[in-house]
C-alpha positions in Angstrom: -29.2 42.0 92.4 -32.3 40.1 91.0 -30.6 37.0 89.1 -32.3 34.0 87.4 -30.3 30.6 87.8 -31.7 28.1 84.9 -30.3 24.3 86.3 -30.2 23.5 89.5 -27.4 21.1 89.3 -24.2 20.5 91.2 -22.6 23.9 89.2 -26.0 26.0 89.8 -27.4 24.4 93.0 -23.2 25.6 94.0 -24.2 29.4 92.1 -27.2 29.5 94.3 -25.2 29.3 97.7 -22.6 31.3 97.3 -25.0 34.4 95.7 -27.6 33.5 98.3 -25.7 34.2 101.6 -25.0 37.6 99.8 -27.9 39.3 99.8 -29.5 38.9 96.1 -32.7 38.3 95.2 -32.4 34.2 93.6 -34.8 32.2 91.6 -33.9 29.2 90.4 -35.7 27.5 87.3 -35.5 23.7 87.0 -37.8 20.4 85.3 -36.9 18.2 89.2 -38.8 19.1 91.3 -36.9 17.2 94.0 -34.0 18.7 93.5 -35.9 22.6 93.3 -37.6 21.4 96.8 -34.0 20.1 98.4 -32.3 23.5 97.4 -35.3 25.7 98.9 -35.1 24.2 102.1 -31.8 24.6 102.7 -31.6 28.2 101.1 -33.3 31.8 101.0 -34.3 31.6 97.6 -37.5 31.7 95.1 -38.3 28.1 92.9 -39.9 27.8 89.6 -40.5 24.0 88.2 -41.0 24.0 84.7 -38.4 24.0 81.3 -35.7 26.9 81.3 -36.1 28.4 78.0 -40.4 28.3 77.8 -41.3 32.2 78.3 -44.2 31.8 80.7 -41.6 29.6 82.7 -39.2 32.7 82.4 -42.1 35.3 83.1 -42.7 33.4 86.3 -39.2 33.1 87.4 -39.5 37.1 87.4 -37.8 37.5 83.9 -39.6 40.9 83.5 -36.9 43.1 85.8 -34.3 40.4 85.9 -30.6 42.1 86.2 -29.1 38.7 84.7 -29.7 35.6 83.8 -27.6 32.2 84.3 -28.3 29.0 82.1 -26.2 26.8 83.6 -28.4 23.6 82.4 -27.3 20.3 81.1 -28.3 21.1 77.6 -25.7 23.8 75.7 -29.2 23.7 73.4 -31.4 24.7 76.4 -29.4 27.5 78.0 -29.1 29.2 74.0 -32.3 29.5 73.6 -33.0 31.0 77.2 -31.1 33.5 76.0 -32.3 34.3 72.9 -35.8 34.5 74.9 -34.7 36.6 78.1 -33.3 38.9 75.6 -35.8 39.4 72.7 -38.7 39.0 75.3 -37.5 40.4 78.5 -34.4 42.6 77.4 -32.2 41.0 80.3 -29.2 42.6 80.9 -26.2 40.5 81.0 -27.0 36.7 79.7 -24.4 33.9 80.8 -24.4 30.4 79.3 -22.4 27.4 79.9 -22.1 26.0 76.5 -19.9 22.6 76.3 -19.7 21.5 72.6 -16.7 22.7 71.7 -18.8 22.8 67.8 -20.9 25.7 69.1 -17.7 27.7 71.1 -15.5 27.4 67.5 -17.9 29.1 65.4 -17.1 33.1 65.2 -20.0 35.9 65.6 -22.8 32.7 66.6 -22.6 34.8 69.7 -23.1 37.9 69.4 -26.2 39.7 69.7 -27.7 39.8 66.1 -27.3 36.0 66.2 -27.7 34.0 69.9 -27.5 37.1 72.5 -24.8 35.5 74.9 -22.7 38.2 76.5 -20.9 35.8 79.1 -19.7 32.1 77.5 -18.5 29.9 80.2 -16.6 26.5 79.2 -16.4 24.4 82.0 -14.0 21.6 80.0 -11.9 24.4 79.0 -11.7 26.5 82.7 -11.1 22.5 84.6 -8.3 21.9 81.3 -6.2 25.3 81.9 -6.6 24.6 85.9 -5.4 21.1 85.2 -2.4 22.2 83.0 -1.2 25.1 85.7 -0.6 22.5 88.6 1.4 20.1 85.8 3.2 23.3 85.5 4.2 23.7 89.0 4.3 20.1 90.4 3.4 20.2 94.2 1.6 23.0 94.7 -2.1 22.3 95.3 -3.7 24.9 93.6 -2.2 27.8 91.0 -4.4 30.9 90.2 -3.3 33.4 87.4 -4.3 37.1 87.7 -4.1 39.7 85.0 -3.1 37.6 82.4 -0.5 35.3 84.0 1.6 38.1 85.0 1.2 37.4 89.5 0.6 33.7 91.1 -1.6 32.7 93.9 -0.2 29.6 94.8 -1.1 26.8 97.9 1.3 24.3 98.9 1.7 22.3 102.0 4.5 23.3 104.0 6.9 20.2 104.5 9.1 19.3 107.6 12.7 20.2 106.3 11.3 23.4 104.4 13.8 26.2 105.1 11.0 28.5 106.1 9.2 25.7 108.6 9.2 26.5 112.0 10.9 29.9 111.1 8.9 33.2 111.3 7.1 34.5 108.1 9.8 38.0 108.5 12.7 35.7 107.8 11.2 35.2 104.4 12.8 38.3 103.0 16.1 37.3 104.8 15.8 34.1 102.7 15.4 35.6 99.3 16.2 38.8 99.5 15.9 39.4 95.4 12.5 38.1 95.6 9.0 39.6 96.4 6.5 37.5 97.2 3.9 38.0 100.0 1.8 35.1 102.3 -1.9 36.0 101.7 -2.9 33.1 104.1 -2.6 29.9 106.0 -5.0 27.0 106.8 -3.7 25.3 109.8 -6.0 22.4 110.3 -8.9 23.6 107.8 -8.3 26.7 110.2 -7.9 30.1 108.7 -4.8 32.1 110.0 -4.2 35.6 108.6 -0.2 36.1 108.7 1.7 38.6 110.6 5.7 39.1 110.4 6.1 37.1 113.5 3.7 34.1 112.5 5.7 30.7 112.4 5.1 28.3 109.7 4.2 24.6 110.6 4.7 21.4 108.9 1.2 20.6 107.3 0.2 24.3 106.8 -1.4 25.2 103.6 0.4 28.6 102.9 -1.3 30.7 99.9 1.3 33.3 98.2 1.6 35.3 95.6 3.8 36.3 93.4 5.2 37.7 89.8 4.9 34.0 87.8 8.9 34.4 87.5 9.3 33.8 91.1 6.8 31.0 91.8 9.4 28.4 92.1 11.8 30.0 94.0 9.4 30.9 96.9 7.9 27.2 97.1 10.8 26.0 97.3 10.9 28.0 100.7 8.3 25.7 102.0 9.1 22.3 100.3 11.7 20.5 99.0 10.8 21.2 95.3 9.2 17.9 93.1 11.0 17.0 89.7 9.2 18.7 86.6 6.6 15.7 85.3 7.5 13.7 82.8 5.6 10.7 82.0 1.6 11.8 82.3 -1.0 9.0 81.9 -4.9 10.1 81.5 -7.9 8.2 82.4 -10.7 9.3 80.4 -10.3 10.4 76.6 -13.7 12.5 77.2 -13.6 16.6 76.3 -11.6 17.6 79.1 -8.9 14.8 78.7 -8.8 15.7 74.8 -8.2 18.9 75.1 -5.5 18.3 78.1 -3.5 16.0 75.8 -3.4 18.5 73.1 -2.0 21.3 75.6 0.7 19.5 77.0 1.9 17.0 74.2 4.2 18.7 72.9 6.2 18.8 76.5 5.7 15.7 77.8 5.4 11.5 77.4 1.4 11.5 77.4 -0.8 8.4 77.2 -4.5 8.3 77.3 -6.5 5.0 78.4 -10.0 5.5 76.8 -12.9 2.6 77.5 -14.6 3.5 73.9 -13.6 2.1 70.9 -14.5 4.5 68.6 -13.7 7.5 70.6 -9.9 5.8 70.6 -9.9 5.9 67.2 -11.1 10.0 66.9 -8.7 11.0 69.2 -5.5 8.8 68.1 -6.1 10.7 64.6 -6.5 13.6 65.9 -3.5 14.1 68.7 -0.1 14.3 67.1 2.2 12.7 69.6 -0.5 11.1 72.2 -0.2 7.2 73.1 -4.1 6.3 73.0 -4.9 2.5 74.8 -8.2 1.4 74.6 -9.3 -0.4 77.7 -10.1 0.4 81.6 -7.8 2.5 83.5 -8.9 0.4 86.4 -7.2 -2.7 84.8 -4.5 -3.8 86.7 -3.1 -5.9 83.9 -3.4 -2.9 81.6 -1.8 -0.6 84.1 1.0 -2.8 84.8 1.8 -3.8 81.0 2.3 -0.2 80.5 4.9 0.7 82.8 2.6 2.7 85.8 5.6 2.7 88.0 7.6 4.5 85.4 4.1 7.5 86.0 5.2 11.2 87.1 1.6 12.1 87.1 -1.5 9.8 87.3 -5.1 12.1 86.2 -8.0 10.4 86.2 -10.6 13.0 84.1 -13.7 10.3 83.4 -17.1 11.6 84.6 -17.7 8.4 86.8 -16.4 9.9 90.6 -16.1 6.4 91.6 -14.3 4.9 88.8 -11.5 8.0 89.3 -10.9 6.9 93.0 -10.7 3.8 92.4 -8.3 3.5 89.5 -5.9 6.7 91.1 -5.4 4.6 94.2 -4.9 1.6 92.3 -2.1 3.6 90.0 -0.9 4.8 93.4 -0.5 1.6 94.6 1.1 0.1 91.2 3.7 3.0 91.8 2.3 6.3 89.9 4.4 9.0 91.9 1.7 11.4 91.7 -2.2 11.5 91.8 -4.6 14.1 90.3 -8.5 13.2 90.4 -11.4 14.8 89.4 -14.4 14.6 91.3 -18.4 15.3 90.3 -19.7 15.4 94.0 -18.2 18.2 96.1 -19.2 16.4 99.2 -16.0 13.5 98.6 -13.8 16.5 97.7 -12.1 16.8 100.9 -13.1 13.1 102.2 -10.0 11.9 99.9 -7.5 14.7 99.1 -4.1 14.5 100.9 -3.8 11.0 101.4 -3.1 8.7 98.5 -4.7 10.8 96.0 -2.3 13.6 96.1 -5.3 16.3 94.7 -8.7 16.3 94.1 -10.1 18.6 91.8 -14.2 20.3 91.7 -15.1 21.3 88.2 -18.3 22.8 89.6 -15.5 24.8 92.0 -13.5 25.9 89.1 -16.9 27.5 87.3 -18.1 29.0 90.1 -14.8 31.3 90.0 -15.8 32.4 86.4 -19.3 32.8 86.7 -18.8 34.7 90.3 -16.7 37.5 88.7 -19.7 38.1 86.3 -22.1 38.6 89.2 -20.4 40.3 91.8 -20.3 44.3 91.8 -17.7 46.7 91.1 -15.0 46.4 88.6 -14.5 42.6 89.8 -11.9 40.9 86.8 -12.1 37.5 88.5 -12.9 35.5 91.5 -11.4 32.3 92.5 -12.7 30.0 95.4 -10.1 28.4 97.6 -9.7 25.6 99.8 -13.4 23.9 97.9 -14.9 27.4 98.4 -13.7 28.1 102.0 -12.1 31.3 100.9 -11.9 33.6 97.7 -9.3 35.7 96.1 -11.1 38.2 94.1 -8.8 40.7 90.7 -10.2 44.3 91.2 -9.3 47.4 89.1 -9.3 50.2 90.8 -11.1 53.3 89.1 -11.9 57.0 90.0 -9.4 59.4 91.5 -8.7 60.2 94.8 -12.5 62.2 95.6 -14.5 59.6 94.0 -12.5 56.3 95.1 -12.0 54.5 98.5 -9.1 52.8 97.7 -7.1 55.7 95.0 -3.9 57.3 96.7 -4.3 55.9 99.7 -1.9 53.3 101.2 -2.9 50.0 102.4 -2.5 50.8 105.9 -5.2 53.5 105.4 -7.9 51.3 103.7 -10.7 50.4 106.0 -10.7 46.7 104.6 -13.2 44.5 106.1 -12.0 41.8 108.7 -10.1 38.4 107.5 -9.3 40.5 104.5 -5.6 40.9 102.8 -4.4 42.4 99.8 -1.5 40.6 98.2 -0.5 42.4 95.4 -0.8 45.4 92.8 -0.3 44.9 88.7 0.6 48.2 87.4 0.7 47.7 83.3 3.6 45.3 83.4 4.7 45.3 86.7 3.8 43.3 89.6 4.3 45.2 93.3 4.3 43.0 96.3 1.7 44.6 98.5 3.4 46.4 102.0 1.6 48.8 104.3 2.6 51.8 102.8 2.0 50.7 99.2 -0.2 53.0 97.8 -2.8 52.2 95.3 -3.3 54.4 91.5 -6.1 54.4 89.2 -5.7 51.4 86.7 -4.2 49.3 89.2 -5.3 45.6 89.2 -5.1 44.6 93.2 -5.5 41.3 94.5 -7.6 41.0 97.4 -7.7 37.9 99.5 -10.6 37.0 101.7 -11.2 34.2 104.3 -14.6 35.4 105.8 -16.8 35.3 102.3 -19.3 37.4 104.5 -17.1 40.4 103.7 -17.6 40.3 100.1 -19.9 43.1 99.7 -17.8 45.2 102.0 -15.1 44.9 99.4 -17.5 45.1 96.2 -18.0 48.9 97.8 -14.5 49.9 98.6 -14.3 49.7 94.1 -17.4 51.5 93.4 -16.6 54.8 92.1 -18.7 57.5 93.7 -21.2 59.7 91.4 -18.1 62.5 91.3 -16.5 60.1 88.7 -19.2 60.6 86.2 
């Protein structure tokens, strides 16, 4: 696939790496030259220096026979206008934009193609906000992943000595819950990927991924852990978009407080969150932090943009007594340099987007795609289409699927139900299947098991 990447920041210097190792033609279109010179050396990829939404810039980026076009600048301004000039000018297929302003994302029709030609919108305050809010809503587990709508859960958690399932094999998990379905797609066992069998034996430490229907999410980590409290108290660092629009989600359910530097921006946001405590001052005060009860904390989330300032006041929150830690982090590179110890997670925005934009580029009927483990793994939502003739994958069971090595499927959504995936499940047109993968090599392998063959047209 021939794609144009407009930005070559952390979210599409990120794009360019995972789609480059896969095979597709990549140009990438920046003003910094620097940056354009550090990302071609390290990657097999074209490098146009010039503004992202000039046509001659385009032109030479290969615009004319583009199959899609990325803006993933710093400017919402910038990446609309590339693609209102990729599409008027170049007739580009599929246009994506990340567009931040939540002005521009609430206005009804400015998107569609009479207006600014966008066909994918991606929101990175809003993906990093519902991310943030499904790991309040299942405290201790490291990372939660919805699929078809919310109805099955891919969920990490690290197994804990005095887990009922620790040191026990994974067949004994059935024994354990025997109402309950619920499959391991896969363990990291020091930042080592282990693909389960019926007689592999959890360790304390493990990172165990499984899924399950959403109803049933508890129940199984509480196999592994001994289950945290539902949060109570939150406190956020940073009254900026993403810490806005977090307040206003989970208000309503819990004790929230936002510490926000900026006068002014304290005042916007304590008229317009109903139940919200706003303080204006540093989160990093230690006064401030202690006048306000930090001890009393369930959950600590530091959502500034400054990576430095979020260590620094988490671990002092964690010191003051804060039972839990969240963090978000800029630079991918600190990601796993502090997770695990006193900050209890640290989360990549730039991760998070990738997911979204990667289920817009990849092949086949690809729903979404969700890096794992800061991009170590993916679990990719595939429909399966066709019938039998035309399909790999239709009315065969899982045993009988040629999947590609280090890959697992988890689980089937059939309309409402959710099937835990065994060997002799077998798969039916419509059905969504989740596919885990800890070699991303294979991703093309399993882009081609859902095509449909020519028979299906």
């Amino acid at each position: 696939m021939k794609i144009i990447i407009l930005g070559a920041g952390q979210v599409g210097g990120t794009l360019a790496e995972h789609l480059a190792s896969e095979a597709n033609d990549i140009t990438v279109v920046d003003t910094d030259g620097e940056r354009l010179r550090d990302l071609g050396d390290r990657l097999d990829i074209r490098t146009v220096q010039g503004r992202a939404s000039f046509p001659t810039v385009l032109r030479q980026a290969g615009a004319d026979d583009a199959d899609m076009l990325v803006a993933v600048t710093n400017s919402d301004e910038t990446n609309m206008v590339a693609c209102q000039v990729a599409h008027t000018l170049f007739h580009t297929p599929t246009k994506i934009a990340r567009v931040r302003e939540a002005a521009y994302l609430t206005r009804a029709g400015l998107f569609d193609n009479d207006a600014i030609p966008v066909d994918v919108l991606i929101s990175p305050e809003q993906v990093v906000t519902h991310y943030i809010k499904r790991l309040i809503e299942h405290p201790g587990a490291l990372q939660v992943i919805d699929f078809a709508e919310g109805k099955a859960q891919l969920v990490a958690v690290k197994a804990y000595y005095g887990g009922p399932l620790v040191g026990q094999q994974l067949r004994q998990l059935r024994e354990h819950m025997p109402n309950v379905e619920t499959r391991v797609a896969a363990i990291f066992r020091r930042d080592r990927p282990i693909l389960p069998q019926g007689d592999t034996v959890i360790e304390a430490d493990d990172e165990v991924f499984f899924i399950a229907a959403k109803a049933n999410i508890r129940a199984v980590m509480s196999e592994m852990r001994r289950l945290d409290e539902s949060y109570k108290r939150i406190v956020i660092a940073g009254g900026g978009q993403i810490g806005e629009r977090l307040a206003e989600a989970i208000e309503s359910r819990y004790q929230v407080k936002i510490i926000e530097m900026n006068p002014a921006r304290c005042r916007y946001l304590s008229d317009t969150l109903d139940s919200t405590v706003v303080l204006q001052g540093s989160a990093s005060d230690r006064d401030l932090l202690l006048e306000e009860n930090i001890a009393d904390a369930d959950l600590f989330l530091a959502l500034t943009n400054d990576d430095e300032a979020n260590i620094m006041s988490s671990l002092l929150a964690k010191r003051l007594g804060a039972k839990k830690v969240m963090t978000i982090i800029n630079n991918p590179a600190y990601v796993d340099l502090i997770q695990g110890g006193d900050i209890d997670i640290a989360i990549s925005p730039q991760l998070a987007t990738i997911g979204t934009l990667l289920a817009h580029v990849r092949r086949g009927d690809i729903v979404s795609v969700h890096s794992l483990r800061r991009g170590a793994a993916e679990a990719i939502e595939a429909i399966a289409h066709g019938d039998s003739k035309s399909s790999k994958v239709i009315g065969k069971a899982i045993r009988d699927i040629g999947l590609p090595p280090g890959t697992t499927i988890g689980a089937i959504i059939r309309d409402e139900e959710v099937i835990i995936a065994h060997d002799d499940t077998v798969i039916a047109t419509g059905d969504h299947v989740i596919l885990f993968l800890v070699d991303k090599k294979h991703i093309r392998d399993v882009e081609k098991l859902f095509h449909v063959g020519l028979s299906f047209f």
